[in-house]
N, C-alpha and C positions, 0 to 999 in steps of 0.2 A: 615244598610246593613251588621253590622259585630254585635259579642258579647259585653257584656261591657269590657271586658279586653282587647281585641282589639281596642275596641273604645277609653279606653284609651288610648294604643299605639298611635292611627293615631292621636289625640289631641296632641301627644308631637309632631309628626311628624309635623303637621300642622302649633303649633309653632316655629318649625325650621324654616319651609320653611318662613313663615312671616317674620321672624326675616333675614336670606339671600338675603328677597327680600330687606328688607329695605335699606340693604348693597349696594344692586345691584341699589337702588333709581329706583325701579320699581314696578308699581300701578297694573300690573298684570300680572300674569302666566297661562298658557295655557297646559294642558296637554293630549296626550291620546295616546302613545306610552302605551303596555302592560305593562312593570316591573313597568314604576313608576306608572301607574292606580291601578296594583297592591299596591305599596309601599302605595297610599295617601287614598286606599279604602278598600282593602282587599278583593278585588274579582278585577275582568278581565270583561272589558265588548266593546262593540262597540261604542263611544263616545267619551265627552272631559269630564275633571274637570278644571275648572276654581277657581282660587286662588284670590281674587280683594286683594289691599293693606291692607283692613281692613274688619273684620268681617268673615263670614264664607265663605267655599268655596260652589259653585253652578256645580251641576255635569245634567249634558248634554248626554241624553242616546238614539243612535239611536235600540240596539238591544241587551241584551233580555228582552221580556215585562216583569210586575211583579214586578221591583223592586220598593221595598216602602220605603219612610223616607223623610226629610227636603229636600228642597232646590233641588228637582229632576224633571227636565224638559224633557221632551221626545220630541226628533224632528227625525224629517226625512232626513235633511240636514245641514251643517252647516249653511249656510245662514239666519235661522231662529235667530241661536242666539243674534245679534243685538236689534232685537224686542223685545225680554225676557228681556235682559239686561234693555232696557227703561221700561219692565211694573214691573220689580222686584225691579227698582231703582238703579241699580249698572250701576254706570260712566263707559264709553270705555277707555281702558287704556293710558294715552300717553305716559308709556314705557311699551310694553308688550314684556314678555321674552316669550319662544317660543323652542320646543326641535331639533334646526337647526343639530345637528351633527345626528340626524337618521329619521327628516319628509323626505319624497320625495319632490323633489325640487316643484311638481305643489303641492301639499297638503301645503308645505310653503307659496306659492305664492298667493293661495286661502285663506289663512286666514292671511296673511296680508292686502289682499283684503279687507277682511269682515271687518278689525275692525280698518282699516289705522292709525296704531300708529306712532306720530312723532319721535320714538325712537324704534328700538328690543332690546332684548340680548337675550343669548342661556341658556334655561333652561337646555339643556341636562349636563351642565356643573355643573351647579348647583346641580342638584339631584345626579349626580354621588360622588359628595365631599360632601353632603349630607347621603348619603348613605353609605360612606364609617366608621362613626361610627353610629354602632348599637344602637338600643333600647334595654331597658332591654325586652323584651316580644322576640324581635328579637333572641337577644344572645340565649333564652331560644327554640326556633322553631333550632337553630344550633346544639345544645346538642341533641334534640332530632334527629334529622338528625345522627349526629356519632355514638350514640348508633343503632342506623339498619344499617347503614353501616358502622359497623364494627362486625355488626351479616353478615351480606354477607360475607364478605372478610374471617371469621372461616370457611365458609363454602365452598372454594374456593378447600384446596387438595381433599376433595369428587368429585368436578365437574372434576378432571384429570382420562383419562385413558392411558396408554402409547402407542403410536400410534397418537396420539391426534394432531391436527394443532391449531396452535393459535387461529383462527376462531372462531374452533368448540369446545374449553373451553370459547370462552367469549359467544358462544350461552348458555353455560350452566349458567354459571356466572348473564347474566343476567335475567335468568330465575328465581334465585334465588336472586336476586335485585327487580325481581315484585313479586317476593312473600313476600320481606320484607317489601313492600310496596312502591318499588320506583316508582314516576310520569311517568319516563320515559325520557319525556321533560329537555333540557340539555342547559338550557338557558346561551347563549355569548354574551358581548357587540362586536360590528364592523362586518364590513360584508364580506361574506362569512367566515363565523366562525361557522356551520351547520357540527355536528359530530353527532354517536354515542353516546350510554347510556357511552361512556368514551373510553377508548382507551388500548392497550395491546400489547407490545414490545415485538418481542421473536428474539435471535439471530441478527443475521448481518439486518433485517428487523429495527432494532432502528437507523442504522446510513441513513436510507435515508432522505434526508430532505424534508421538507414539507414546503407548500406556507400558510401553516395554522401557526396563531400567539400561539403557544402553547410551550412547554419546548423543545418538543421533537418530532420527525416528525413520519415518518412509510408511507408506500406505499398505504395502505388500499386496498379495494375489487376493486376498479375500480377507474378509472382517473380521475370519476366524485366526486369522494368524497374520494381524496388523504390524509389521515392518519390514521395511526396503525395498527392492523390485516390485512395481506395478504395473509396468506394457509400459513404459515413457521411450517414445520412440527418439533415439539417439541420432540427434540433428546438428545443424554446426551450431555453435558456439554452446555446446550442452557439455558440461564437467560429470565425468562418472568416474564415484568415489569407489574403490574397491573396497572390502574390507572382509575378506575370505578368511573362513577359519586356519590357523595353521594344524589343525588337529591329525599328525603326521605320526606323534608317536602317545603314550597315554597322557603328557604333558605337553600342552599349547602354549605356541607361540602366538604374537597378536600384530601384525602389521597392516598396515592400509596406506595403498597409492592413489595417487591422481591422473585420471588418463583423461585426454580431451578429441571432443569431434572439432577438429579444426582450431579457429583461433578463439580466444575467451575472454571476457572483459579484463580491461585494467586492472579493476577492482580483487578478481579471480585471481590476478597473479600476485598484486601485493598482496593480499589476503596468504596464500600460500606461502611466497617467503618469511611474512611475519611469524608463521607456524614455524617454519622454519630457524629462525630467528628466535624462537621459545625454545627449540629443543636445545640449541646451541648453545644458549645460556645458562639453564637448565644442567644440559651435562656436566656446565664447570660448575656449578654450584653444589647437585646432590651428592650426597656422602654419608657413610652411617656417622649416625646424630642427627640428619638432618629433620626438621619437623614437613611432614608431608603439606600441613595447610600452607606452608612456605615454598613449599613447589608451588604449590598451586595460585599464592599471590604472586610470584614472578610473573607464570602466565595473562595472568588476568591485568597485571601492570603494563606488560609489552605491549595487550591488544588495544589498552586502554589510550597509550601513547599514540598506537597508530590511527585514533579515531576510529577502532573496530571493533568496541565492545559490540555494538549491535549486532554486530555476527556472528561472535564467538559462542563456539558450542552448541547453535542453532540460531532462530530467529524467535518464530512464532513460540517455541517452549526452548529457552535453554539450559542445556543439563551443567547443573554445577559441582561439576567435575572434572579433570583434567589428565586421568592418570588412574589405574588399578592392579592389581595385583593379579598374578597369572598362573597357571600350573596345569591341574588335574582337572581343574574348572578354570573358565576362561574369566571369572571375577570374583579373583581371590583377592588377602589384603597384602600390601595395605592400600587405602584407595585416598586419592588425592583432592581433597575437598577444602573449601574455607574452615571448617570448623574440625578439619581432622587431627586426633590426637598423638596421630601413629609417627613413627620415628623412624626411620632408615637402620638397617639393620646389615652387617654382612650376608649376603646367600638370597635376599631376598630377591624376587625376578616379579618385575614390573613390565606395564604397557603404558606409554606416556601419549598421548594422542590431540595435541592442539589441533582442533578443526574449526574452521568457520563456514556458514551458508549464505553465498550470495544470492539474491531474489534475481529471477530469472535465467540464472547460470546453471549453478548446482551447488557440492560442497566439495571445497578445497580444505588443504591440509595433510599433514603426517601421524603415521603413527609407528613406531618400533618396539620391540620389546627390550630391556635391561635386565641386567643384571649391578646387582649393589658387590660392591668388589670392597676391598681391606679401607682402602681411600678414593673411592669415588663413585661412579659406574662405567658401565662397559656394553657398549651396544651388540645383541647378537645379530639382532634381525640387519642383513646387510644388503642393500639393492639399492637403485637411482630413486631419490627423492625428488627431483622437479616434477614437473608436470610433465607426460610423456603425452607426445602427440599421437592419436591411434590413427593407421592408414585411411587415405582419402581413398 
């Protein structure tokens, strides 16, 4: 179903997952949520993939016709599976893992049905610590993501005219994202987490909080889909934060700049270098080992020094978080919290994003993606981090 270079990838991938299941002392795995269908195939279809303990996986396709290769059954219902299983040879699991934290409770229920295992566990758990270090084919679908977006983001003071509402520069913005070839599609783990090609702070518009799990909140177009752009008419000293999806190839990259109407308070600019000032730190310090809640108190120490906790991360709701994990969905782990367990790992590709919100300004700050390398990290996303001035 894929190339041979990808087919390599999904063989390493395949031996992960084998090797996890072993962990998990379970005989099979169930899948057909999109991102991991994705992850275990390399295309997106209507269907399951099936993992057994040993040997290869058996993929289960109710829709689209056509596709050809090993081990590919076509059914009409899940119900059918059972039957396959007995003419193919492959034993029904008596612990089968299963993706419990995003089936719908009756699609759970129904295929517990089908295959009555004396045991579950939640594969959604699995694939997501799975997924959180890349393959090398992966890393390389990332790189090419930041190089187009960060050919958009050059091309961002063209999209300004003065007069302009935040709106109606990210209409431009991402006209110029589907021309560099973005999906569109702006893939999030958890629900209701349904945005935009990405999101755009301008002014007193960044301190409204938001019921969406994201750094940083914003009003949006309507109530039904409350974050970021709201008509804030882009006036002088008004900071507008970009933070456009890099969704360029099926793995996203995460970056966000600071562009300003004219000049911006004092505050606006320390505030930014001090972000600045965390990444910087930050890079010499992470390294596999390192504990992620340890990222995240360096940050929270810097802004602390600069007398800028009150900003950081927002105002009226601040999100306590600093940092997450990036891929096939734009929040993956590991994700950077006080209380986080997670530990730096080789392969793992992160978005690191100190931000703060000034009242009356906007929200200043960085964001890049990484990459965890043998002893350290490695920035991919590369473009100008100060605040760019957008033309008068």
């Amino acid at each position: 179903m894929t190339d041979s270079i990808q087919q390599a990838d999904l063989q390493i991938k395949w031996q992960r997952i084998r090797q996890a299941m072993q962990q998990a002392h379970a005989d099979g795995c169930l899948l057909t949520v999109d991102v991991n269908l994705y992850y275990v195939t390399g295309t997106i279809f209507s269907g399951y993939v099936y993992f057994p303990a040993e040997g290869e996986p058996h993929f289960f396709i109710k829709r689209p016709v056509g596709i050809e290769g090993e081990r590919i059954h076509y059914i009409r219902k899940p119900e059918q599976m059972p039957e396959i299983f007995a003419s193919a040879g492959l034993p029904m699991p008596r612990k089968l893992l299963l993706e419990g934290d995003e089936l719908t409770y009756n699609e759970y229920i129904r295929l517990l049905g089908l295959f009555s295992p004396a045991e579950t566990g939640n594969a959604t758990s699995m694939l997501r610590a799975l997924r959180a270090v890349k393959t090398p084919w992966e890393i390389d679908q990332i790189r090419q993501a930041a190089r187009a977006h960060e050919a958009t983001y050059r091309t961002i003071p063209e999209c300004f005219r003065p007069g302009m509402t935040d709106l109606q520069l990210q209409y431009e913005i991402e006209k110029r994202m589907r021309e560099n070839g973005s999906f569109g599609l702006f893939r999030a783990f958890g629900a209701n987490m349904d945005i935009f090609m990405g999101s755009i702070l301008a002014g007193d518009n960044a301190e409204t909080p938001s019921a969406f799990d994201f750094a940083l909140g914003g009003a949006g177009m309507h109530p039904s889909v409350p974050l970021g752009a709201n008509g804030t008419l882009l006036k002088e000293g008004t900071a507008v934060m970009v933070d456009m999806a890099g969704n360029y190839t099926a793995y996203m990259t995460d970056m966000t700049r600071v562009y300003s109407v004219g000049k911006l308070s004092e505050t606006a600019y320390k505030a930014h270098q001090t972000a600045l000032t965390i990444q910087a730190e930050i890079m010499q310090a992470a390294r596999p080992g390192v504990c992620c809640a340890d990222v995240y108190a360096i940050a929270a120490r810097i802004a602390a020094e600069e007398n800028l906790s009150g900003y950081f991360m927002g105002t009226a709701q601040q999100a306590k978080f600093v940092g997450h994990g990036v891929g096939i969905q734009i929040n993956e782990l590991p994700v950077f919290t006080p209380r986080s367990k997670e530990v730096l790992e080789p392969g793992m590709v992160f978005a690191l994003e100190p931000k703060f919100v000034i009242p009356g300004t906007g929200a200043v700050g960085i964001e890049n993606t990484f990459l965890v390398t043998a002893d350290g990290i490695e920035k991919i996303t590369q473009f100008e981090e100060e605040i760019i001035a957008l033309p008068g």
